[in-house]
MARBA-3410 file (N, C-alpha, C, O; in Angstrom, 1 decimal):
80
31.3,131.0,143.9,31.6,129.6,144.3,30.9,129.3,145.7,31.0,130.0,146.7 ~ 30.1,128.1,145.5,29.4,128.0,146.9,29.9,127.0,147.6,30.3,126.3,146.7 ~ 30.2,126.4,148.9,31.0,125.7,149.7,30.7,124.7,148.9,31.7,124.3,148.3 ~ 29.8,124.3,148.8,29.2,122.4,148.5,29.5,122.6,147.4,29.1,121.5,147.0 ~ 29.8,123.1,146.6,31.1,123.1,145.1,32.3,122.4,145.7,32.9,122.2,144.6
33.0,122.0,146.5,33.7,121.6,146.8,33.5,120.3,147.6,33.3,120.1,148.8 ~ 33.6,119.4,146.6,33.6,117.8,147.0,34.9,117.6,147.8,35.4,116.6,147.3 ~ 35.9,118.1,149.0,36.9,117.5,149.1,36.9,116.8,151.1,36.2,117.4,151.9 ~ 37.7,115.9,151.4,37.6,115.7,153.0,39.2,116.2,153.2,40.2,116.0,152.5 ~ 39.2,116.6,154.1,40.5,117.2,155.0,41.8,116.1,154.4,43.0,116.4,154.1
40.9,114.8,154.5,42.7,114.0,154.3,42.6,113.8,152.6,43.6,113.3,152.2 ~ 41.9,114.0,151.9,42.1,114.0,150.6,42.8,115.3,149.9,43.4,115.1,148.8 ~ 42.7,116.6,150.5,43.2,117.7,150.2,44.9,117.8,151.6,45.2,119.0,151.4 ~ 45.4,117.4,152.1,46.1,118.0,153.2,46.3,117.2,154.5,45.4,117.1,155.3 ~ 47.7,116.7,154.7,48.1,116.4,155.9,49.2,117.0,156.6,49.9,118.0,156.3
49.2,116.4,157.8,50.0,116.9,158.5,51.7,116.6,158.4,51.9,115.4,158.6 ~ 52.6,117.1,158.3,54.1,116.8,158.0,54.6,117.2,159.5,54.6,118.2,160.1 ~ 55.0,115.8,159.8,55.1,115.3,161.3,56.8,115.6,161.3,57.2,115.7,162.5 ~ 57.6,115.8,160.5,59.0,116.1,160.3,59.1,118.0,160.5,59.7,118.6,161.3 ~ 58.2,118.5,159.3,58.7,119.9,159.5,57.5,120.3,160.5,57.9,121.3,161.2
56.6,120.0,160.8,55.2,120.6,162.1,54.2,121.3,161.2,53.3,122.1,161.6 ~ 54.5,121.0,159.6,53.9,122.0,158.7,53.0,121.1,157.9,53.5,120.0,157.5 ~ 51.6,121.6,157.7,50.4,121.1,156.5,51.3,120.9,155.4,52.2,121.7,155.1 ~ 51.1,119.7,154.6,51.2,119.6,152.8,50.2,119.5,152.3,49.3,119.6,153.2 ~ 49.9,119.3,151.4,48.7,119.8,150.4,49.1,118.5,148.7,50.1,117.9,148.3
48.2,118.5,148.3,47.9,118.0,147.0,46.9,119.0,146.4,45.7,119.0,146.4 ~ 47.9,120.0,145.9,47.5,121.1,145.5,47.6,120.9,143.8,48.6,120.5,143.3 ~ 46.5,121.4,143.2,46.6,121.3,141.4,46.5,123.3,141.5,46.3,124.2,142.4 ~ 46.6,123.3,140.1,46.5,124.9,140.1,44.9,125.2,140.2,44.5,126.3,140.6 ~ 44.1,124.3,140.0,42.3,125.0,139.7,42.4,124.5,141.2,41.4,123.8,141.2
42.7,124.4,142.2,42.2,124.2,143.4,43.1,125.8,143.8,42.5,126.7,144.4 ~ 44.5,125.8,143.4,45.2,126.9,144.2,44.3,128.4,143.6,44.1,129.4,144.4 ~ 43.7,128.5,142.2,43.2,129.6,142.2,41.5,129.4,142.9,40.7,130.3,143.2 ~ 41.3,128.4,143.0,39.7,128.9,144.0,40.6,129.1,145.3,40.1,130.1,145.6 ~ 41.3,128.9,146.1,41.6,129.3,147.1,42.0,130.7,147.3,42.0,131.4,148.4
42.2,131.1,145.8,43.0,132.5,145.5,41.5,133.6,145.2,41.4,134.8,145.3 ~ 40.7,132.8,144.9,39.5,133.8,144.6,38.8,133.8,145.9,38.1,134.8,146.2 ~ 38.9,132.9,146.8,38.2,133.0,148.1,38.8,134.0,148.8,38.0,134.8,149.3 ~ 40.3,134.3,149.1,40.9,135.2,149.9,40.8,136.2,149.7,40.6,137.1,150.4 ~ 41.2,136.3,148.2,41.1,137.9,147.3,39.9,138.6,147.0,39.7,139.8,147.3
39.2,137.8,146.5,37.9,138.4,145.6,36.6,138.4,146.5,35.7,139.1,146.3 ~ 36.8,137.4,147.4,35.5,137.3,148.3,35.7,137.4,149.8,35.0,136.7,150.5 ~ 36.8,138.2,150.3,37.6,138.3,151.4,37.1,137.3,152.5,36.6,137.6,153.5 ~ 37.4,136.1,152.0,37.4,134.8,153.4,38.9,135.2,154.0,39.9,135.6,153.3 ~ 38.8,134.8,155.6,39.3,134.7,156.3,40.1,133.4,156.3,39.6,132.5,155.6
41.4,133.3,156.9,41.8,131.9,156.5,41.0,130.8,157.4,40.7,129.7,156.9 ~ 40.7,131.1,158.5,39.9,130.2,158.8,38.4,129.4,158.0,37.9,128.3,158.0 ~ 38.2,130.6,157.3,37.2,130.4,156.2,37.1,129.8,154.8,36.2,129.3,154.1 ~ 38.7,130.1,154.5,39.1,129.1,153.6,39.2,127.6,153.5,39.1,126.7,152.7 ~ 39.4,127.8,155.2,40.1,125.9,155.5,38.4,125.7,155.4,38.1,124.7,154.7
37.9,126.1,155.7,36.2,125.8,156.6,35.8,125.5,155.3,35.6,124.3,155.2 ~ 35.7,126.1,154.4,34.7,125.8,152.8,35.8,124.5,152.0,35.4,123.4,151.6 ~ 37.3,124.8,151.7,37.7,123.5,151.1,37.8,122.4,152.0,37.9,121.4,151.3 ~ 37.7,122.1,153.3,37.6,120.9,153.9,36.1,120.5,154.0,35.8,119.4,154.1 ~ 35.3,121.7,154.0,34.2,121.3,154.3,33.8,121.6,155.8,32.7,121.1,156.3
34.5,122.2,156.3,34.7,122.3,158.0,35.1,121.5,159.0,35.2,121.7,160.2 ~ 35.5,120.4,158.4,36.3,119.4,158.6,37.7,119.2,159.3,38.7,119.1,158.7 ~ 37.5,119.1,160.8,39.2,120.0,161.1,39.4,121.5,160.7,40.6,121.6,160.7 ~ 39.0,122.6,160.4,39.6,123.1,159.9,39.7,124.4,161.0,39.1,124.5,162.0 ~ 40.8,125.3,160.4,41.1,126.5,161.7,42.3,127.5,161.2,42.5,127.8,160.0
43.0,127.9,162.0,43.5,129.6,161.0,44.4,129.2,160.3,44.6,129.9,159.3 ~ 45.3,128.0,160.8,46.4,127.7,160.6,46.5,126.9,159.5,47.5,126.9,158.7 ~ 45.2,125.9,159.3,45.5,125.3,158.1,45.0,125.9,156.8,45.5,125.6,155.7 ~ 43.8,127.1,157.3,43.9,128.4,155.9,45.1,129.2,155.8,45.4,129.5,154.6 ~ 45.7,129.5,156.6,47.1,129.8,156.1,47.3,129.3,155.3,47.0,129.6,154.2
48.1,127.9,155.7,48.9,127.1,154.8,48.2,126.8,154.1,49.0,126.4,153.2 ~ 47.1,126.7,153.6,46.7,125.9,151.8,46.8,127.7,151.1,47.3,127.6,150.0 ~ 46.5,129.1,151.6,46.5,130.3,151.5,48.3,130.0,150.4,48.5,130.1,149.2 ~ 49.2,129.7,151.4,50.5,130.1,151.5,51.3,128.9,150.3,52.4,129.2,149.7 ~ 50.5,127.6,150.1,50.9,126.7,149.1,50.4,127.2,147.5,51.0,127.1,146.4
48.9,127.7,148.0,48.6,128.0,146.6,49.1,128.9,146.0,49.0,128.9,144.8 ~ 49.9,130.0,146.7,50.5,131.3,146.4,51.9,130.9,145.7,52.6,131.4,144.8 ~ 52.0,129.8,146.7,53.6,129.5,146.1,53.2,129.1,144.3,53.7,129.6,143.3 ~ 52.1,127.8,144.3,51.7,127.1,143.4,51.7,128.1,141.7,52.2,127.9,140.6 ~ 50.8,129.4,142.5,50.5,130.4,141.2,51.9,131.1,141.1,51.9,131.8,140.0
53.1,131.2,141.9,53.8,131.9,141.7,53.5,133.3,142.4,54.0,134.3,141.9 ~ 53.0,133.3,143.2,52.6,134.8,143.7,52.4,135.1,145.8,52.4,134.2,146.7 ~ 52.4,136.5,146.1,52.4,136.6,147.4,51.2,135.8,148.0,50.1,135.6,147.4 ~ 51.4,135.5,148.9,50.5,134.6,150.3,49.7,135.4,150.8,48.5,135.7,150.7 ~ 50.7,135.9,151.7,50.0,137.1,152.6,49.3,138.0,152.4,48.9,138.7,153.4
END
């Protein structure tokens, strides 16, 4: 999967939740498993996660976590 495979901008994938201080996501499953192949299979960093699905766009450790930690939920499976 090469970055520019990924048509998406920061506010199209992911805002900010000004109530809990935590990212949400518009997460589908074919988005949560390329997030899952990027961390797993091709050991990106979460920063590197955020960096290739935003596009680099805003992106940084905390919001590869969280898309890391939604998709996990999304597949049913561990995050971390």
């Amino acid at each position: 999967m090469k970055k520019e495979e990924y048509n998406l901008t920061i506010s199209s994938v992911v805002a900010w939740d000004l109530t809990s201080g935590r990212t949400t996501a518009k997460m589908s499953k074919k988005l949560a498993e390329e997030i899952k192949e990027l961390r797993e299979k091709k050991g990106y960093t979460w920063r590197a996660v955020a960096s290739a699905i935003t596009r680099g766009e805003d992106s940084n450790q905390i919001l590869g976590m969280d898309l890391c930690k939604m998709a996990a939920e999304l597949l049913k499976e561990n995050w971390d």
